[in-house]
C-alpha positions in Angstrom: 19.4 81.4 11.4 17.8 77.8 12.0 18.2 76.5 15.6 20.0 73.6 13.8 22.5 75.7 12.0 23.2 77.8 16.0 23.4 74.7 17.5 25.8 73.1 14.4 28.5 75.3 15.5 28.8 74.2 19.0 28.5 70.4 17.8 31.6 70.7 15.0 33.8 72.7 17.7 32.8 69.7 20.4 33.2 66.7 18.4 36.7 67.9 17.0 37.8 68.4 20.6 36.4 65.0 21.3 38.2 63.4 18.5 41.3 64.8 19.6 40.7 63.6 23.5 39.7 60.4 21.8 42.7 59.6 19.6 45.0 59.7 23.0 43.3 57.0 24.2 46.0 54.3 25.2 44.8 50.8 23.9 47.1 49.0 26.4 45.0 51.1 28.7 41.1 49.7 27.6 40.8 48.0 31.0 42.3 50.1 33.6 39.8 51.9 35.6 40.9 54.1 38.6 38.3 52.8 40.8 36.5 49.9 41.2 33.2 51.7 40.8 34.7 53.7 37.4 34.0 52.5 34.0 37.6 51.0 32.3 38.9 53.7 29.8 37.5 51.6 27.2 34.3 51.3 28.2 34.2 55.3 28.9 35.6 55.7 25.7 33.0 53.6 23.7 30.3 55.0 25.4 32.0 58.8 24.5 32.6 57.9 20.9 28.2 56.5 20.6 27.0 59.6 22.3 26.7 61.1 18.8 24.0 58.4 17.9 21.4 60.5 20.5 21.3 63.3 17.3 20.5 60.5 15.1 17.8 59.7 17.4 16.4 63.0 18.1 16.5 64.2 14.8 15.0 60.4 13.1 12.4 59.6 16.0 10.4 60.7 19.0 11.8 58.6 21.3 14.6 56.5 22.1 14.2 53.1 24.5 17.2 52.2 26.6 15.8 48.0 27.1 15.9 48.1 23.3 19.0 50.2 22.1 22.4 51.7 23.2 24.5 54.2 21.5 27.8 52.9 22.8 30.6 51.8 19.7 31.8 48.7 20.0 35.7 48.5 19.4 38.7 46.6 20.6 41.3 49.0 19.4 41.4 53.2 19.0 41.5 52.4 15.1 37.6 50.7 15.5 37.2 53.8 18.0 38.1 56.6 15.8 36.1 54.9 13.0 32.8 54.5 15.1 33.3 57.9 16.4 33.7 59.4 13.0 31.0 57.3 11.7 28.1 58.1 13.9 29.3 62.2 14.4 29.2 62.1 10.3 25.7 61.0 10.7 24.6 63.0 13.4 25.4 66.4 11.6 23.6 65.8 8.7 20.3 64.8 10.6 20.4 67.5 12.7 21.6 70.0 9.5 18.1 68.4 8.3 15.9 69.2 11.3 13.5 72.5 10.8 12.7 74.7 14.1 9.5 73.0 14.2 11.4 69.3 14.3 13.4 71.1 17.2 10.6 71.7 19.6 8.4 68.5 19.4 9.0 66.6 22.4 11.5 63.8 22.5 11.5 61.0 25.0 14.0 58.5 26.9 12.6 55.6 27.6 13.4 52.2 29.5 10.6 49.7 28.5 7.0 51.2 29.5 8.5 53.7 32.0 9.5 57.3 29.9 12.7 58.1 32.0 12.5 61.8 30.8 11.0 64.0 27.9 11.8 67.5 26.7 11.8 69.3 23.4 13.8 67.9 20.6 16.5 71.1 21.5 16.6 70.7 24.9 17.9 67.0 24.3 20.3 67.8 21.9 22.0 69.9 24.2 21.6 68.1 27.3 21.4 64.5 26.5 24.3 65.1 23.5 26.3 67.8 24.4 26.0 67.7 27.6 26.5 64.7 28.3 29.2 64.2 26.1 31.2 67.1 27.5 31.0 65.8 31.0 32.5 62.4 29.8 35.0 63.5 28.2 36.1 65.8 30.9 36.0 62.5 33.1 38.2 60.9 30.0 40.9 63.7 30.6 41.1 62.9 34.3 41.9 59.2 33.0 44.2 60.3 30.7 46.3 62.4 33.2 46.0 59.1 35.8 47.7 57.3 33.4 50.3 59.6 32.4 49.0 60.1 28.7 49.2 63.9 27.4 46.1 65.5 27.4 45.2 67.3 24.9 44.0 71.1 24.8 40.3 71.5 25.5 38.9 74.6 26.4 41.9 76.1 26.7 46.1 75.0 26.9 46.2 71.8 28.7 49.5 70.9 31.1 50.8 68.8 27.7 50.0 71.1 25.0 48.8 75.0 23.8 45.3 75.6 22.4 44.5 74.1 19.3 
């Protein structure tokens, strides 16, 4: 089995729980934040739904350069959320599905102008930098969600609002 097809697996079971957290997203809720120093939910939303667009980058370049580029989706509503979302996780799958398990362990850096922020194997990013990452946002998303009385949906396991999907 190709490291992509392993690592596939994880990515469809993650981005369908992410979709799910995503569509309770409240859109009279975009700008409430619960603390001064959080992100509003729609900024932390955004930034979940572009997360995806770091497999596009892994599997299409070398190196990705934060001054230049950003991943987050722009919306105003959950309708232009959902669409970005399901736009960039579309594209995501199939350039990973298209990386060999040679693409997977050339190195892949972050960088922020001249200065390379980080740089690991193409596999190591995916899950860190995309998974990851994406998991721990979304678990901060759910915190959100509870704070503002929306029903969160089941993640790992049954949630206080609903069983496991």
């Amino acid at each position: 089995m190709k490291m992509s097809e392993a690592l596939l697996a994880e990515f469809d079971q993650e981005m369908a729980t992410t979709r799910r957290t995503l569509e309770r997203v409240p859109e009279d809720k975009f700008g409430w934040q619960p603390h001064e120093k959080s992100m509003t939910m729609g900024r932390l939303a955004c930034h979940i739904a572009g997360i995806p667009n770091f497999g596009i980058s892994v599997a299409k370049a070398d190196s990705m350069d934060l001054s230049k580029e950003h991943g987050d989706v722009a919306a105003a509503d959950r309708q232009q959320l959902l669409a970005g979302f399901d736009r960039l996780v579309g594209r995501a799958r199939s350039a990973i599905a298209g990386m060999s398990d040679e693409d997977m362990a050339r190195p892949w850096s972050l960088l922020r102008g001249e200065t390379t922020l980080f740089r690991a194997p193409k596999a190591a990013i995916l899950r860190t930098v995309m998974m990851n990452h994406l998991i721990h946002h979304r678990g901060q998303l759910s915190v959100y969600l509870r704070l503002t009385n929306t029903p969160v949906p089941s993640i790992y396991g049954p949630s206080a609002d609903e069983g496991i999907m």
